[in-house]
C-alpha positions as CSV (number, residue, x, y, z in Angstrom):
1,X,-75.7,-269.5,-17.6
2,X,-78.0,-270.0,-21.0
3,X,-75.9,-270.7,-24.1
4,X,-75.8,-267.1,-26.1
5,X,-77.8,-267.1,-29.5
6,X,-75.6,-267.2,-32.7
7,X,-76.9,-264.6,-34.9
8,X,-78.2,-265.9,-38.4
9,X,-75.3,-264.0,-39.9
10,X,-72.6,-265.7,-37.6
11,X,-74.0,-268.8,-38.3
12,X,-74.0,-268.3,-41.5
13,X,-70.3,-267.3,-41.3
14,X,-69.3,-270.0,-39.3
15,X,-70.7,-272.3,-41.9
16,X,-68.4,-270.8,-44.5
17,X,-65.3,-269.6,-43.0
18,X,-65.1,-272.4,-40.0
19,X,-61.5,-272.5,-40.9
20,X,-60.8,-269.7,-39.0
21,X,-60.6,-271.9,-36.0
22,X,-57.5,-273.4,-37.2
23,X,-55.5,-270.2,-36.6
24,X,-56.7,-270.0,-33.2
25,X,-55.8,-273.5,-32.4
26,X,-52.7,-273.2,-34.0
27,X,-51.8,-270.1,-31.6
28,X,-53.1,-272.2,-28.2
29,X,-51.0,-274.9,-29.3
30,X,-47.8,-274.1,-30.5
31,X,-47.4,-270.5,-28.7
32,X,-46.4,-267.5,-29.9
33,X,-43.2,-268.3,-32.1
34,X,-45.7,-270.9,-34.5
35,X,-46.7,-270.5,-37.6
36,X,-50.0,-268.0,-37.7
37,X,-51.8,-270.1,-40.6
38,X,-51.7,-273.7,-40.7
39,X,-52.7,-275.6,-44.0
40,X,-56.1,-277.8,-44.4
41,X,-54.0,-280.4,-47.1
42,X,-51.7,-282.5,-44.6
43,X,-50.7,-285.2,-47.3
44,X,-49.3,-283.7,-50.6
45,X,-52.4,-285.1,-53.6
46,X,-49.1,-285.6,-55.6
47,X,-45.4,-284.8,-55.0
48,X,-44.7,-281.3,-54.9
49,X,-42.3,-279.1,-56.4
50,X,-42.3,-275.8,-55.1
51,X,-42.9,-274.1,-51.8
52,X,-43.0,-270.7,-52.8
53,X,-44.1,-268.5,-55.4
54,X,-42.7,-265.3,-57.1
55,X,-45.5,-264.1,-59.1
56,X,-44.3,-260.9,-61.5
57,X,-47.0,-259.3,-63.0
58,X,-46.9,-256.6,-65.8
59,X,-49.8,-255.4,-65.1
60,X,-51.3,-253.7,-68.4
61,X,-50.4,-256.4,-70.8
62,X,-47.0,-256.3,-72.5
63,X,-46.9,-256.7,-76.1
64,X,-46.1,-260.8,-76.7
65,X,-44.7,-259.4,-80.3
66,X,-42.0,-257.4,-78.3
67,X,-40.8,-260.0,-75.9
68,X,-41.0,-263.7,-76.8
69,X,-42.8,-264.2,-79.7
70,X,-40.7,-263.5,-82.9
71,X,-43.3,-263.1,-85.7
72,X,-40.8,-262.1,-88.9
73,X,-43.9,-262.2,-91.7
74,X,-45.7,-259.6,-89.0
75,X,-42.8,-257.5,-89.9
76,X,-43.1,-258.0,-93.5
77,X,-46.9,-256.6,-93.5
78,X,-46.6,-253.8,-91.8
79,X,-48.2,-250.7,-92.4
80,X,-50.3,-253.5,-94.9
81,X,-54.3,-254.2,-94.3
82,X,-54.7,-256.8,-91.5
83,X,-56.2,-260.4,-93.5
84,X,-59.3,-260.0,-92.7
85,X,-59.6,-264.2,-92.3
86,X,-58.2,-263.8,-88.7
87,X,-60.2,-261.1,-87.7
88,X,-63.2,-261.6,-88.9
89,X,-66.5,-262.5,-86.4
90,X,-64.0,-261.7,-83.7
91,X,-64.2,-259.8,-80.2
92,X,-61.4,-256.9,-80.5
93,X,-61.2,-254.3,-77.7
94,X,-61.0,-250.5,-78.9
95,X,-60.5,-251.6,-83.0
96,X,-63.8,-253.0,-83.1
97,X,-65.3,-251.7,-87.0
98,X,-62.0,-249.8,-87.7
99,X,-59.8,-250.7,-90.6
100,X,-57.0,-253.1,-89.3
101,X,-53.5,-252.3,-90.3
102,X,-50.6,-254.9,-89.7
103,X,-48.1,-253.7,-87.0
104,X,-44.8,-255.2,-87.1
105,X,-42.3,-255.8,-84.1
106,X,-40.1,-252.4,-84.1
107,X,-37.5,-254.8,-82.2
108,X,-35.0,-257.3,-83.2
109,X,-35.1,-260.5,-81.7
110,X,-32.2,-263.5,-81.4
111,X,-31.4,-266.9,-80.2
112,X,-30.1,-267.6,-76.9
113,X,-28.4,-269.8,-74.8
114,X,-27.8,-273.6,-75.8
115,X,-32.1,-273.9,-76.3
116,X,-31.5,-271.6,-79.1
117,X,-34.5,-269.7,-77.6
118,X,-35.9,-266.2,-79.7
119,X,-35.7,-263.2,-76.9
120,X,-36.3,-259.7,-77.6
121,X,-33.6,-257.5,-78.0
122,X,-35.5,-255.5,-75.2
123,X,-34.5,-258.0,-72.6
124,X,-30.5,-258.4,-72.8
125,X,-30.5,-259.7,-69.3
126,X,-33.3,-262.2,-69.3
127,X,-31.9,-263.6,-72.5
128,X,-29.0,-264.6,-70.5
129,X,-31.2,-266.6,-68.5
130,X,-33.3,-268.5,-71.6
131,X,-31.7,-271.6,-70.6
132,X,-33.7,-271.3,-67.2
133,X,-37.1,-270.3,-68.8
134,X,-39.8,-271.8,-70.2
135,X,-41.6,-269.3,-72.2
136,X,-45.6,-270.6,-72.6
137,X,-46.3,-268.9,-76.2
138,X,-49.9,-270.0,-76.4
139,X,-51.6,-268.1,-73.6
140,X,-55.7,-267.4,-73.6
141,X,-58.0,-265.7,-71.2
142,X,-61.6,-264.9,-71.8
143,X,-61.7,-261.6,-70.3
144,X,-60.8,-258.3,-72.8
145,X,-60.7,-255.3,-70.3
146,X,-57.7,-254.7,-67.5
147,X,-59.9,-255.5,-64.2
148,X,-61.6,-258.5,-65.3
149,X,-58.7,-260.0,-66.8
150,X,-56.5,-259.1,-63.5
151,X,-59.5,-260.6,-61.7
152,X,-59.6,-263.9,-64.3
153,X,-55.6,-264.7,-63.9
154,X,-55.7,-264.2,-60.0
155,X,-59.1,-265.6,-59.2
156,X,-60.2,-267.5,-61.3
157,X,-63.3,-265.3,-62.1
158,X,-64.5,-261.8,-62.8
159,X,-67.3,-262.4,-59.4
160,X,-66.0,-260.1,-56.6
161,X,-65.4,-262.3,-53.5
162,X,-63.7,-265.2,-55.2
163,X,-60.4,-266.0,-53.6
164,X,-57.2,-265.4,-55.1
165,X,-54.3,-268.0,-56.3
166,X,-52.2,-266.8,-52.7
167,X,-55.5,-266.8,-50.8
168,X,-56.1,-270.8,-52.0
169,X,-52.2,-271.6,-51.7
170,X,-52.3,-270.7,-48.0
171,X,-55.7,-272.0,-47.4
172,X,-54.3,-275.1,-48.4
173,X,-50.9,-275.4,-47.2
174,X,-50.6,-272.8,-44.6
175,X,-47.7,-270.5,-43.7
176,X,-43.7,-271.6,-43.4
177,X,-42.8,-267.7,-42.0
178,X,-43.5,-267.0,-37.9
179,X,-42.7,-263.7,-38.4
180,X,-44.2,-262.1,-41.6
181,X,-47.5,-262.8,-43.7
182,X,-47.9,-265.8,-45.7
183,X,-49.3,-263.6,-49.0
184,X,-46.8,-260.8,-49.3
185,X,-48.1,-257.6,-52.3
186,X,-45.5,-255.3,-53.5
187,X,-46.2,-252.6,-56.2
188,X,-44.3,-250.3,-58.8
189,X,-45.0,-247.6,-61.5
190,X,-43.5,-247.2,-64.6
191,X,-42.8,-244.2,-66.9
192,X,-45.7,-244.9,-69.0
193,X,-48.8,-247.1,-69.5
194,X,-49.9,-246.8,-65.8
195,X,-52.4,-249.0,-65.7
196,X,-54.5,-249.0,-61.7
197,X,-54.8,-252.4,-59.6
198,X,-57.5,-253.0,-57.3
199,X,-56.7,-254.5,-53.9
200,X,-59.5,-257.5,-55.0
201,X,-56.8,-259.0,-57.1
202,X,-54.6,-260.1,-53.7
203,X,-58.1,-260.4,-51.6
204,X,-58.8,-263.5,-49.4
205,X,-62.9,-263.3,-50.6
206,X,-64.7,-265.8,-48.9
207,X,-61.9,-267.4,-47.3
208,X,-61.1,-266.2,-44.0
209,X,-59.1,-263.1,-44.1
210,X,-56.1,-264.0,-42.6
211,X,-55.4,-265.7,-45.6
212,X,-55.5,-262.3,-47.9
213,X,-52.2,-260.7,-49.6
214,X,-50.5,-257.7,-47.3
215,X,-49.7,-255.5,-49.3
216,X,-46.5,-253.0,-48.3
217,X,-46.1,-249.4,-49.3
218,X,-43.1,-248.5,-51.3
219,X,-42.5,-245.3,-50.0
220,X,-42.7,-244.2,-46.3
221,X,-43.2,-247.1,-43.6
222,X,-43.3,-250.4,-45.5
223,X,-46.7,-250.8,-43.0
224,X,-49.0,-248.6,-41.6
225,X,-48.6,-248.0,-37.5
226,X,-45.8,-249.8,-37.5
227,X,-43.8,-248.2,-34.7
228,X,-45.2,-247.7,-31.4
229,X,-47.1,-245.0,-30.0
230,X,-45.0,-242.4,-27.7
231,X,-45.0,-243.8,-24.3
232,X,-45.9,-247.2,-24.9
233,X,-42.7,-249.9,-24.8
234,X,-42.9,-253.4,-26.3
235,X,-43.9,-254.4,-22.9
236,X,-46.8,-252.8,-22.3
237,X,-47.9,-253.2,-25.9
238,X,-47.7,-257.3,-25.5
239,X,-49.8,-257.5,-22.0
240,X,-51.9,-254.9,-23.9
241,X,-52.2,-257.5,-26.6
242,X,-52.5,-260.3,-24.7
243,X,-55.6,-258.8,-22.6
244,X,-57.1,-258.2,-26.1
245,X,-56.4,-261.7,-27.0
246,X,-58.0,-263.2,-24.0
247,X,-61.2,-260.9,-24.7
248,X,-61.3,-262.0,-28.6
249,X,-61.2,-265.8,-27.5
250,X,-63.4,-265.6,-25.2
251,X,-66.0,-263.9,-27.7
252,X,-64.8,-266.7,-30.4
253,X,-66.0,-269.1,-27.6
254,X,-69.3,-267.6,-27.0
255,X,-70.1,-266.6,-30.7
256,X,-68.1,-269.0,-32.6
257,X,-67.6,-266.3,-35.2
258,X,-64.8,-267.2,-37.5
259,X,-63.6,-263.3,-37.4
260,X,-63.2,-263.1,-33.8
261,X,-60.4,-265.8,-34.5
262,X,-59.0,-264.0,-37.6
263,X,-58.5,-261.0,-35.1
264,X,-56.0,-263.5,-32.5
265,X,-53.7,-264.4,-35.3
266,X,-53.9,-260.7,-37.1
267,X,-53.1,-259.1,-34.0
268,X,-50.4,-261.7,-33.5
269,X,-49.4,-261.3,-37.0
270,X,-49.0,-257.4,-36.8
271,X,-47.0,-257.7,-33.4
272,X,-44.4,-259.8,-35.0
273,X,-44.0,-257.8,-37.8
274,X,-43.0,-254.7,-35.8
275,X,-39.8,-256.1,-35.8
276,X,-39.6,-258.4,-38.6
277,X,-40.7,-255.7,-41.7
278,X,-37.9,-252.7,-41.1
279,X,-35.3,-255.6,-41.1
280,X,-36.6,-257.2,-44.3
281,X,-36.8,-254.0,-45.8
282,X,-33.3,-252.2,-44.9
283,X,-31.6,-253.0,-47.6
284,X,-28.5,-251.1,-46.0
285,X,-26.9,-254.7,-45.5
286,X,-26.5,-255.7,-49.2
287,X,-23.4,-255.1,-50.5
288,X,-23.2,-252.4,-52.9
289,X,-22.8,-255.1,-55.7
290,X,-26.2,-256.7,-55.7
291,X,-27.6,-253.7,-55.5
292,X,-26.0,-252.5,-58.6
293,X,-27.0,-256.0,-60.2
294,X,-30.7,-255.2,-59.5
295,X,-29.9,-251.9,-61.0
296,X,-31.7,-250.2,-58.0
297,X,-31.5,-246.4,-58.4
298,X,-34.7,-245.4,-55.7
299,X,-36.5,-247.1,-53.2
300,X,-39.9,-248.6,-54.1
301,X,-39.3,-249.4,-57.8
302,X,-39.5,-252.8,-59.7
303,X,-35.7,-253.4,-58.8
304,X,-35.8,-252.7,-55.5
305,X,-39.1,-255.1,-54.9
306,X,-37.2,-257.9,-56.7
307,X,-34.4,-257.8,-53.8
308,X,-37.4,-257.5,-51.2
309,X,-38.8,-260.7,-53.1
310,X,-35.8,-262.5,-52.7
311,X,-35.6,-261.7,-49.5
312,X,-39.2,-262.8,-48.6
313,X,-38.7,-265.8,-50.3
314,X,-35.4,-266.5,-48.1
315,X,-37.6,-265.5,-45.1
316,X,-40.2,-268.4,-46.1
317,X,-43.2,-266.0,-47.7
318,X,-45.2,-268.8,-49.3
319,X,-47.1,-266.1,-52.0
320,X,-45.0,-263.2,-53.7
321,X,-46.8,-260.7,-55.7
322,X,-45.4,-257.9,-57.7
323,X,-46.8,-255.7,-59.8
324,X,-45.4,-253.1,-61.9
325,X,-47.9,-251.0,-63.8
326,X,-46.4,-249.8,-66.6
327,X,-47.7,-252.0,-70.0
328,X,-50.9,-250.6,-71.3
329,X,-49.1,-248.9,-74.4
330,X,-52.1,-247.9,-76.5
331,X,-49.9,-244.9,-77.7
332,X,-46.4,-244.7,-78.2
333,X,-45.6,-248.0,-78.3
334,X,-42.0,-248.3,-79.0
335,X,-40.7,-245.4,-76.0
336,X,-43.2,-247.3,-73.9
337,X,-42.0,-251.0,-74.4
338,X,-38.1,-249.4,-74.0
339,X,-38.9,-247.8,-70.9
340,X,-41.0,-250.7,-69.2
341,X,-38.3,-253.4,-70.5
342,X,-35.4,-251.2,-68.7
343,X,-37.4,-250.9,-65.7
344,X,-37.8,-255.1,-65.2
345,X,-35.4,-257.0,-67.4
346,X,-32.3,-256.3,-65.1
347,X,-33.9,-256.5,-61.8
348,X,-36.0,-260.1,-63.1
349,X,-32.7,-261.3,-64.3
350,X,-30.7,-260.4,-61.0
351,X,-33.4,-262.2,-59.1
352,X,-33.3,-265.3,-61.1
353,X,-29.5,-265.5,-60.8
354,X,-29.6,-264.5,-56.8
355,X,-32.3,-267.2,-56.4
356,X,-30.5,-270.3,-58.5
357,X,-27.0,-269.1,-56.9
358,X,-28.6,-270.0,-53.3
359,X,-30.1,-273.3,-54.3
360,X,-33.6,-271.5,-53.6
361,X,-34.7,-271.8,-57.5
362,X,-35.1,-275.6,-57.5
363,X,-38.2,-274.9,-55.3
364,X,-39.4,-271.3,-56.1
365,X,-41.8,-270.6,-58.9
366,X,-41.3,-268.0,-61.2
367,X,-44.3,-266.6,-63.0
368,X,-43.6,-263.3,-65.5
369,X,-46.7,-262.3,-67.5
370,X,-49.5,-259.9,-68.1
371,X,-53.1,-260.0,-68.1
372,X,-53.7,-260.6,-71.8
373,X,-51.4,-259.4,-74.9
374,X,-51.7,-256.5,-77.0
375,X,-52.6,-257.2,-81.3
376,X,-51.1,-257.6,-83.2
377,X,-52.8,-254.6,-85.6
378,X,-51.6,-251.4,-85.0
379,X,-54.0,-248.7,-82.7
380,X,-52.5,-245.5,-84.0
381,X,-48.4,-245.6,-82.2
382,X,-49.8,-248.7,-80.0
383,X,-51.0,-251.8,-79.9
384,X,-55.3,-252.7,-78.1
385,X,-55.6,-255.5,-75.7
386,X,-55.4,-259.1,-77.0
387,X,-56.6,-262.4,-75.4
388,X,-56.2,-265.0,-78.5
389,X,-52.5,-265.6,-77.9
390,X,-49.8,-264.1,-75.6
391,X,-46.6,-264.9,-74.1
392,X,-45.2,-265.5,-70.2
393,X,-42.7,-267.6,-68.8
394,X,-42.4,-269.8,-65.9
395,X,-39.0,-270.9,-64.4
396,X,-37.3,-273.0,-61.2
397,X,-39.9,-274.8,-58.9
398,X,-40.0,-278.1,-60.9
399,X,-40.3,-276.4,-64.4
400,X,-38.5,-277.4,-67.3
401,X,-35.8,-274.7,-68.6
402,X,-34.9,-273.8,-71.9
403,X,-38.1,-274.7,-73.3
404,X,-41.0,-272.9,-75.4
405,X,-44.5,-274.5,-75.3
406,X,-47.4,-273.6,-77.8
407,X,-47.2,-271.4,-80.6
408,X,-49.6,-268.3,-82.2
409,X,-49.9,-268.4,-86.1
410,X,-47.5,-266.8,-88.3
411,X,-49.2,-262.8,-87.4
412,X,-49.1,-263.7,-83.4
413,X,-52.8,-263.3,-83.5
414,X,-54.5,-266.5,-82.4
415,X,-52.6,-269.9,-79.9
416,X,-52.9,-272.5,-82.7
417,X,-50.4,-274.8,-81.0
418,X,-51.3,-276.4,-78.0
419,X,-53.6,-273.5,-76.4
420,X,-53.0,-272.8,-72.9
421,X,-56.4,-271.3,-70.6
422,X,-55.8,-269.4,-68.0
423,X,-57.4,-272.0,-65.6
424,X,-54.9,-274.6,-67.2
425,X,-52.2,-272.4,-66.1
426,X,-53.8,-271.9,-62.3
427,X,-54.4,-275.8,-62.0
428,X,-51.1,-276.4,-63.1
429,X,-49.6,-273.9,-60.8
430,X,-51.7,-275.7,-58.2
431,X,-50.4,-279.1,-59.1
432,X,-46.7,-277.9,-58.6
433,X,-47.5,-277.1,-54.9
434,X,-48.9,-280.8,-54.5
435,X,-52.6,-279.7,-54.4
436,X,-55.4,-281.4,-56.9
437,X,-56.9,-278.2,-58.2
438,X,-60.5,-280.1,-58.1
439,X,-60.2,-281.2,-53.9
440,X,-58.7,-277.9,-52.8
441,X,-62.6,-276.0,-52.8
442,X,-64.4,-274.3,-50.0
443,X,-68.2,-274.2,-49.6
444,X,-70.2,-271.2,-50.2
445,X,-73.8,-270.7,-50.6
446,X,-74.2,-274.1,-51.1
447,X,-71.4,-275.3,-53.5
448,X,-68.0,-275.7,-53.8
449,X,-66.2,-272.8,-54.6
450,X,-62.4,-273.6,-56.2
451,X,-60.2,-271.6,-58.4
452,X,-60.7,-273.2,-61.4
453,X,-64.2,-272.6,-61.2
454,X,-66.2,-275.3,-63.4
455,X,-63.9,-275.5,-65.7
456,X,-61.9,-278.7,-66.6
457,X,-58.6,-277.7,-67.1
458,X,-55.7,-279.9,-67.9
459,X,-52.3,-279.8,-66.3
460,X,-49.2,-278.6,-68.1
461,X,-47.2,-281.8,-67.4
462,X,-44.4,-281.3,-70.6
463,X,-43.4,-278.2,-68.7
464,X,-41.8,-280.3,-65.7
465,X,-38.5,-280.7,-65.1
């Protein structure tokens, strides 16, 4: 029988995303109760911290000068002309050739815990935990608008097809759940400054595409098809499945196209989860008391994915993603801080407490943040977008707590104390996992393709515990 032709576009798949054959492997090996995705880094490049990641993002950019950075000489200019020395030859987003007016913090802030750290009086909850966080004060990105700078923090770049931070973590070290994706997406909306996320932000790109986020719905069935059709049992669905495996590796054989193996382990994937999703997301056996501590008052909000997170993270979901969209406060400001603080600080706090009361903190990652900041000159009752300095915090997986790192100047407008890039912040997330930000990289049209891009970024080490 003649050897079938590869087509130019297979092979030029195969050349790219030969990784894929791993899965497959993985499945004729160790059967049907393994692992889905193993990792390409078998040796740690340095000791790791963390094996998971709960990644909370406020999607829309909440105000740094509401939440962790206490700027009392902001409050003493407002309503007064913005110094034109800090502004001046500067990129601005929606203020650009406007007179710039000073707007102060409308909140109080206060020191908590034995760091002494300055919290927000927004965020009673979190403050209890300030002796578990380490608030990065010093945050810049290079990208003004919403998308790009989603795109920037979770990729690494504003080029569509470029992995994201999940995408690389299971690349690299694979998946500890058998029964539910590796990269787990949930999302929430909040009263006010809805701000829209694209499904690029949790995308695989040119990885193969069983490493991309899953993203499940928050109302309705968590996933799509999950029950069976009428008339067909479990049975019949698995020799059903296994037929269709046998057909997809015997076209992986023939073709060697990477996709026919991403199909095995989806297919696999989706099988498992027929049973594994409604019993992660019945939240029917949690006593009443934690779910008053998450403060969860309807299905699908922001407190109600922070219990699904901890219970993903029990469950041994390398990547957790949350968004809540509800920080793009142009307008109304002060209602819209209120109302997006209520909606997360209880929830955040309960998780952080759940987490470091099972011993699972030590070795899950924490990320809160936005996508930039907002200024800190007033945009009629708001505040625009901001990239020169903001605030987010890190906390448990090998981070130090009770900590602040970096500072903005004395108006909140620009990181003057050690500056932290958003590609620092990646490589450091990186080197918390074990993994070398520069030797985790995957080729693509002729170079190597990592998160950090180009860049040479340095690694946060006075943030470790």
């Amino acid at each position: 029988m003649p050897t079938p032709l590869i087509a130019r576009r297979t092979f030029l798949q195969n050349s790219v995303l030969g990784m894929g054959a791993l899965a497959l492997a993985a499945l004729q090996r160790n059967g049907e109760g393994a692992p889905a995705t193993p990792g390409l880094i078998q040796t740690p490049h340095v000791p790791p911290r963390a094996k998971r990641i709960i990644f909370l993002c406020m999607a829309g950019g909440p105000s740094h000068l509401e939440t962790f950075d206490w700027k009392p000489e902001l409050r003493r200019l407002d309503g007064e002309p913005f110094p034109e020395s800090f502004t001046k030859g500067q990129q601005l987003a929606q203020l650009q050739g406007i007179p710039l007016k000073a707007r102060g913090p409308f909140c109080d802030f206060a020191k908590h815990g034995q760091s002494g750290m300055e919290i927000s009086a927004l965020f009673p909850h979190l403050a209890k935990h300030a002796d578990d966080l380490c608030v990065i004060r010093s945050m810049q990105t290079e990208q003004i608008n919403h998308d790009t700078a989603h795109a920037f923090l979770n990729t690494g770049s504003i080029l569509k097809g470029r992995p994201s931070l999940g995408s690389w973590l299971l690349y690299g070290l694979g998946s500890e759940s058998e029964n539910l994706p590796g990269f787990v997406v949930l999302t929430s909306t909040g009263k006010t400054g809805v701000q829209p996320i694209s499904a690029r932000q949790w995308s695989s790109g040119i990885l193969p595409g069983q490493f991309q986020g899953i993203p499940l719905q928050n109302k309705g069935q968590a996933v799509h098809y999950l029950d069976n059709p009428a008339g067909v049992s479990p049975r019949l669905q698995r020799r059903i499945l296994d037929d269709v495996r046998a057909l997809n590796a015997e076209n992986a054989r023939r073709s060697r196209d990477p996709e026919a193996e991403v199909r095995i382990a989806q297919y696999e994937m989706a099988f498992k989860m027929q049973s594994s999703v409604p019993e992660l997301t019945d939240l029917r056996s949690e006593p009443q008391s934690v779910l008053d501590a998450y403060g969860i008052r309807e299905p699908g909000g922001f407190a109600s994915n922070c219990l699904l997170a901890r219970r993903l993270a029990q469950r041994g979901v390398r990547m957790i993603q949350l968004y809540h969209r509800g920080w793009d406060h142009h307008g109304g400001l002060e209602d819209g801080m209120k109302a997006a603080a209520q909606e997360t600080d209880q929830a955040t706090a309960a998780l952080l407490h759940d987490l470091k009361q099972s011993g699972l903190l030590e070795d899950t990652l924490v990320v809160w943040g936005g996508e930039f900041g907002r200024t800190p000159m007033g945009q009629g009752s708001g505040r625009d977008h901001h990239i020169l300095g903001f605030s987010l915090f890190l906390a448990g997986g090998g981070i130090r707590g009770g900590m602040t790192y970096g500072a903005t100047d004395e108006l909140g407008y620009r990181a003057v104390e050690n500056p932290v890039h958003v590609h620092d912040l990646q490589a450091t997330l990186l080197h918390l996992f074990g993994i070398d930000h520069l030797r985790l990289t995957t080729k693509f049209q002729g170079l190597d393709i990592r998160l950090t891009g180009v860049s040479h970024p340095k690694i946060l080490t006075p943030l470790f515990a």
